[in-house]
N, C-alpha and C positions, 0 to 999 in steps of 0.2 A: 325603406330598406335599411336594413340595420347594416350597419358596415364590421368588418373585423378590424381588430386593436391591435398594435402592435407596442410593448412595452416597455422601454429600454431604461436602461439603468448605466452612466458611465464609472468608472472605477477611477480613482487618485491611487499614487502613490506606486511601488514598483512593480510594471505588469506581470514578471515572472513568476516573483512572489503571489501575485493574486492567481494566473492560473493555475498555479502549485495548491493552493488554497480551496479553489474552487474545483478541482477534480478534472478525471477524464473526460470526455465525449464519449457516447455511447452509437453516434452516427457516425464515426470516421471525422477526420477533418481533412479541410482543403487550402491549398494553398493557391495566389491569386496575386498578380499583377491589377492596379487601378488605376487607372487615369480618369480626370475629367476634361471637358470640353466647355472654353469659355472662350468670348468674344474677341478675338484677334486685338484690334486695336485699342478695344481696354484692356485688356493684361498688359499693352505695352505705357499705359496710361496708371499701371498699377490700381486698376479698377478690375471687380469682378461684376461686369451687367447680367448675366444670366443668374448667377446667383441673387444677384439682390433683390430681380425681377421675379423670383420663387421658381427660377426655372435649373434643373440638374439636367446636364449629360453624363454619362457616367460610362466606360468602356471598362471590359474585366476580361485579363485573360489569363489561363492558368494550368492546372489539370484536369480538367472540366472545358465543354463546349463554351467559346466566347460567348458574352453576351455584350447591347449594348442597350439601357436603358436610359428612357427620355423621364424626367418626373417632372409633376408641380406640387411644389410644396412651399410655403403653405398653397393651396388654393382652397375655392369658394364652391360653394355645388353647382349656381351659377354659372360656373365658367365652364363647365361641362357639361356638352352639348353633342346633338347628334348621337352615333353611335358609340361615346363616352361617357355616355350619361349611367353605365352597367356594367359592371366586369365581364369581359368575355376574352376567350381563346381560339388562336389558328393555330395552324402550322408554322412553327417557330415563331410564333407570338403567344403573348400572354400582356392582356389590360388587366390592373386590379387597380383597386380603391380601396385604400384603410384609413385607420388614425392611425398614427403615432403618438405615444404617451409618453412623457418622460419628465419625472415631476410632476409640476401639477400643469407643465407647457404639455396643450393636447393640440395637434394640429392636421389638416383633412391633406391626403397626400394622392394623387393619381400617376401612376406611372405604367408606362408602355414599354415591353419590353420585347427584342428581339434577342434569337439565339444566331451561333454563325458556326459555323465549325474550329475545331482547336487550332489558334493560333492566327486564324484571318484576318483578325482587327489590329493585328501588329503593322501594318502597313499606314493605317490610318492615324496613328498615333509619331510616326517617323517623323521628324524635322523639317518642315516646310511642307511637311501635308495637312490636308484640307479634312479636319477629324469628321465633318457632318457629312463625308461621301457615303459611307455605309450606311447612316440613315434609310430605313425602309419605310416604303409607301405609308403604311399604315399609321409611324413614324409623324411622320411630315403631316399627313391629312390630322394627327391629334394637335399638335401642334398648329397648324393653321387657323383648327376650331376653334379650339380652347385658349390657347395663348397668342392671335395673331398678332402683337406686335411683336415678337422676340425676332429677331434674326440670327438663323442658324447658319448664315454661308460660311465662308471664310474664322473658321472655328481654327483653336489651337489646342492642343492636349496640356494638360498641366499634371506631372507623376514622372514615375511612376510610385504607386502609393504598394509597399509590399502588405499583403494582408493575409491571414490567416484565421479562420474559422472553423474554430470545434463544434457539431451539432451536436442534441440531446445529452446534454449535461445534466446528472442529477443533481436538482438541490433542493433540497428534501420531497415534497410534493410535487414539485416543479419539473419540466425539462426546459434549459434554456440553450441558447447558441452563445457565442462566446467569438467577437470578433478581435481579433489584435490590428493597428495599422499601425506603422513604423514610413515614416521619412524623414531625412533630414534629423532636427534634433526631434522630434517629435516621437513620442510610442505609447498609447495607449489603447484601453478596451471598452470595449461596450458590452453587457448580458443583456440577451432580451429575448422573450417569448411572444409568439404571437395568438391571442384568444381569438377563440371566430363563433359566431352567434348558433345555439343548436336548434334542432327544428321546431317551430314555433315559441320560440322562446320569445318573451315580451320583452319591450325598450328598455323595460325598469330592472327587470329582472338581469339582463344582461347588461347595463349598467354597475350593477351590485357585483355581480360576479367579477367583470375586469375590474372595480379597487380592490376585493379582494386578494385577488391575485399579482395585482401590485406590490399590495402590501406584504404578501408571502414572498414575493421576488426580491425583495428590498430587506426582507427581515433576513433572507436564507444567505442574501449577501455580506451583509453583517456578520452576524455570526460565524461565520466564519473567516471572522478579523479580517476582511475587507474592507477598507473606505471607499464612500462611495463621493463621487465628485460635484460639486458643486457648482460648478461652471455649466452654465444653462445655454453655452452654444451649440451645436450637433457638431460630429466630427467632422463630417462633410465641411461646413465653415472654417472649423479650426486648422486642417490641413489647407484649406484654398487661402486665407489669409496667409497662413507662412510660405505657400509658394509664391502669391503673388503681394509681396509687401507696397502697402500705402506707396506712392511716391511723395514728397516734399513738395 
């Protein structure tokens, strides 16, 4: 199974300036409340264990239907078992499996995602609530298969992280999305496109195609006097490290 790529590129330097630089969205944009969901008694530890364990909760709510997605990332094919061994879809669910590219960091990511209606998962994110109640069945059984040791009880929200995303941006060949995420002193962007395999397309063949199209993502950003960031952490880490600082 060939998997789809998703390409990310971060940007240095003043995010305004670079959306200014990089253009409008041609798909509208949204705007988006983020929290994540990590292990109670490590954040008070000033530890992140789901994170390190390659595990994201991730809760969004905004103008747009809640969502709340479980990933693992990195994981291994291996760890994906049963009926997560293949992307599929329900009713207010959606499994996918891609890569993520970014640099020359390429890593396998499976995430399970629920939808909820606008504004439902505001409750779950409240102060002294328990973030992994809205977890859905399907939720929890990936979770159990794929990653049983994690412990999801007694979870606490860490945000709210404010975000914004322009879709279909052109840059030049390309259409990319364009996220911003602002907390704290923190504000930066990510561009990124996702390539998906076309009908009998070979390993190599599709291979060849996503550097290419790295390389066009990476060149379109440039040129248009954007720097692009050197820091090989995802943003997901760098915002949960400033929320939850090291203790002494």
């Amino acid at each position: 199974m060939i998997l789809p790529v998703e390409i990310k590129v971060n940007v240095d330097g003043d995010v305004q300036e670079a959306l200014a630089a990089l253009g409008e969205p041609r798909g509208g944009t949204r705007k988006r409340l983020i929290w994540f969901a990590e292990d109670r008694d490590g954040v008070a530890d000033g530890r992140l264990p789901l994170l390190d364990g390659g595990v994201i909760v991730r809760l969004r709510s905004g103008d747009t239907p809640d969502e709340l997605t479980v990933k693992l990332r990195p994981c291994t094919g291996e760890q994906l078992v049963g009926p997560f061994t293949c992307p599929f879809e329900e009713e207010s669910f959606e499994y996918r499996i891609e890569e993520d590219l970014a640099g020359s960091r390429r890593t396998l990511a499976a995430s399970a995602t629920g939808t909820h209606p606008q504004a439902a998962l505001l409750d779950a994110v409240a102060p002294g609530a328990d973030t992994a109640a809205p977890l859905g069945v399907r939720q929890r059984e990936f979770l159990r298969g794929c990653a049983p040791e994690v412990r999801i009880d007694g979870l606490v929200a860490l945000g709210p992280i404010a975000s914004t995303k322009g879709e279909d941006v052109p840059l030049d060949d390309v259409e990319a999305d364009l996220e911003r995420w602002a907390v704290g002193g923190l504000d930066f962007l990510e561009v990124s496109i996702r390539v998906k395999p076309k009908e009998d397309e070979e390993p190599d063949a599709f291979a060849e195609r996503v550097a290419r199209k790295q390389r066009k993502l990476e060149s379109a950003v440039r040129d248009r006097g954007v720097l692009l960031s050197g820091n090989p952490e995802s943003k997901t880490r760098r915002v949960l490290t400033a929320l939850v600082p090291a203790r002494p």
